[in-house]
C-alpha positions as CSV (number, residue, x, y, z in Angstrom):
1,X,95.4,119.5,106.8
2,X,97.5,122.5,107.7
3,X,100.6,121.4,109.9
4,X,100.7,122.7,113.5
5,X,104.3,122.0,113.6
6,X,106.8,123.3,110.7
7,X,109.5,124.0,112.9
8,X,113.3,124.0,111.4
9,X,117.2,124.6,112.7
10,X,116.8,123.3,116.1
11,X,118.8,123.6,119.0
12,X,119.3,121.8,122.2
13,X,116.1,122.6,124.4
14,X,114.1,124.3,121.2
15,X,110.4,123.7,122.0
16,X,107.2,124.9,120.7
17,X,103.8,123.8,122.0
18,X,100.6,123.7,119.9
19,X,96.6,122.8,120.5
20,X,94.3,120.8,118.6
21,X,90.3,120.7,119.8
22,X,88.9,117.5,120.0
23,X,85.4,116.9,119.4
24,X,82.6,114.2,120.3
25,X,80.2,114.8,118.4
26,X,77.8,112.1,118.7
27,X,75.4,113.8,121.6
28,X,74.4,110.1,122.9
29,X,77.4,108.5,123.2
30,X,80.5,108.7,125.1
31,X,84.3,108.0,124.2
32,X,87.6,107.2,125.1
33,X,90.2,108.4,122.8
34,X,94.0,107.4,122.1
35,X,96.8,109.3,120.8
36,X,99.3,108.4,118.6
37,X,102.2,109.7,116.6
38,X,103.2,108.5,113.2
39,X,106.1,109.3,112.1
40,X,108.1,109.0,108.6
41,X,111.4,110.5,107.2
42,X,110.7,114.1,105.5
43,X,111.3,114.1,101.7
44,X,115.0,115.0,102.0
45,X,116.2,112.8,104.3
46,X,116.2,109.1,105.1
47,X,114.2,106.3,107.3
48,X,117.3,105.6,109.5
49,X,117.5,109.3,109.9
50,X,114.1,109.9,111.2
51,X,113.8,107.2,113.7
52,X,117.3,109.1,115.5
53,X,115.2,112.1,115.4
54,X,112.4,110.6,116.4
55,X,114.0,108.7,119.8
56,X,115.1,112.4,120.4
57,X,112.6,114.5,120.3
58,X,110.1,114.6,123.1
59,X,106.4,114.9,123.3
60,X,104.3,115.8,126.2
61,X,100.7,115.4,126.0
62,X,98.2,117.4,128.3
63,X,93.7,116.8,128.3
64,X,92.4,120.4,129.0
65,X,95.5,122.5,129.4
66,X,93.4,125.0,130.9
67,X,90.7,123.2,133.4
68,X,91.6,120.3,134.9
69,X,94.5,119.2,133.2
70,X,95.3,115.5,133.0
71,X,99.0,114.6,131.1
72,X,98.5,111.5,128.9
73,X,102.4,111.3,127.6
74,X,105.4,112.7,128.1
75,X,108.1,110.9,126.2
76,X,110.1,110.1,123.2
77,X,108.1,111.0,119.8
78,X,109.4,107.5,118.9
79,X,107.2,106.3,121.2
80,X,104.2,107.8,121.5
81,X,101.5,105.0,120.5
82,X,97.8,104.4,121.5
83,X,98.0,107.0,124.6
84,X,96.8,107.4,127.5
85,X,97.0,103.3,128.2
86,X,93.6,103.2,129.6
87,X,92.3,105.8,126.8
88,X,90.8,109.6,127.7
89,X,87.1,109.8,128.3
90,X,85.2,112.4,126.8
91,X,81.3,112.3,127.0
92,X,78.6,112.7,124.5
93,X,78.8,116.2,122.5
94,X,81.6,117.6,124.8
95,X,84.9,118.8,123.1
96,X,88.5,119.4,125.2
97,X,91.6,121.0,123.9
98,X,94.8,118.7,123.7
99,X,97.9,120.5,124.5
100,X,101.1,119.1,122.5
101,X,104.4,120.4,123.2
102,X,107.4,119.2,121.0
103,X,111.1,119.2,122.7
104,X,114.7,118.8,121.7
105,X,116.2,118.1,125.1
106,X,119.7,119.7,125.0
107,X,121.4,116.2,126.2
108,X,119.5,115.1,122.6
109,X,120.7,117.8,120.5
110,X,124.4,116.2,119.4
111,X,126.3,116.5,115.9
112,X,124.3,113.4,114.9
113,X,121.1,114.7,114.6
114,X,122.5,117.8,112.4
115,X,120.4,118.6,109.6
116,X,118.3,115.6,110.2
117,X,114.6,115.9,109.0
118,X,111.2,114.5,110.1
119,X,107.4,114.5,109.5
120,X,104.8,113.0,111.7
121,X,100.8,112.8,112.4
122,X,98.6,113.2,114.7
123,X,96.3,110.4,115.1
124,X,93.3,110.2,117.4
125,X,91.4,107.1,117.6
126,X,88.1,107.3,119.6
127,X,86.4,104.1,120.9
128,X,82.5,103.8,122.6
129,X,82.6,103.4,126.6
């Protein structure tokens, strides 16, 4: 409910990098989980507006930044849908921190994009093996 990302006035290679712990809390039963972005214009600005941002911005994924990492995306925000592919197995009652750093490569970061405004979600989707 409280935004992990609320950055504003970017630049060209501005980057922040968050975590978000994901949880399996059914002790018996093991997972595979997707991740997908969601994105929508922010209240001042428009539709066409946010998908430029969006094929701008980059997203890079990470499983367990701190163990054994595994990266599960690194691309455009535009495109980050149902990710990894094969899904991210997490057993029974086990939880792992998901590392998500935002970009604005500085190739990206043109007079276009100027003032330009977006929103987006999270969404995890979690599936039994």
């Amino acid at each position: 409910t409280t935004p992990i990302f609320t950055e504003t006035n970017w630049v060209g290679n501005s980057s922040k990098t968050e975590i978000i712990n994901i949880k399996n809390d059914n002790e018996s039963v093991d997972i595979r989980y997707y991740v997908s972005a969601d994105w929508y214009p922010a209240a001042t600005d428009s539709p066409q507006n946010a998908r430029l941002l969006a094929e701008r911005l980059n997203m890079v994924v990470i499983a367990d930044p701190d163990g054994d990492a595994d990266q599960l995306y690194d691309g455009k925000l535009a495109t980050l849908i149902q990710e990894p592919s094969t899904g991210r197995e997490l057993e029974g009652g086990a939880d792992e921190d998901v590392e998500f750093e935002l970009s604005l490569p500085t190739e990206a970061a043109t007079d276009l994009i100027q003032g330009m405004a977006i929103e987006f979600d999270l969404v995890f989707v979690a599936v039994s093996d």
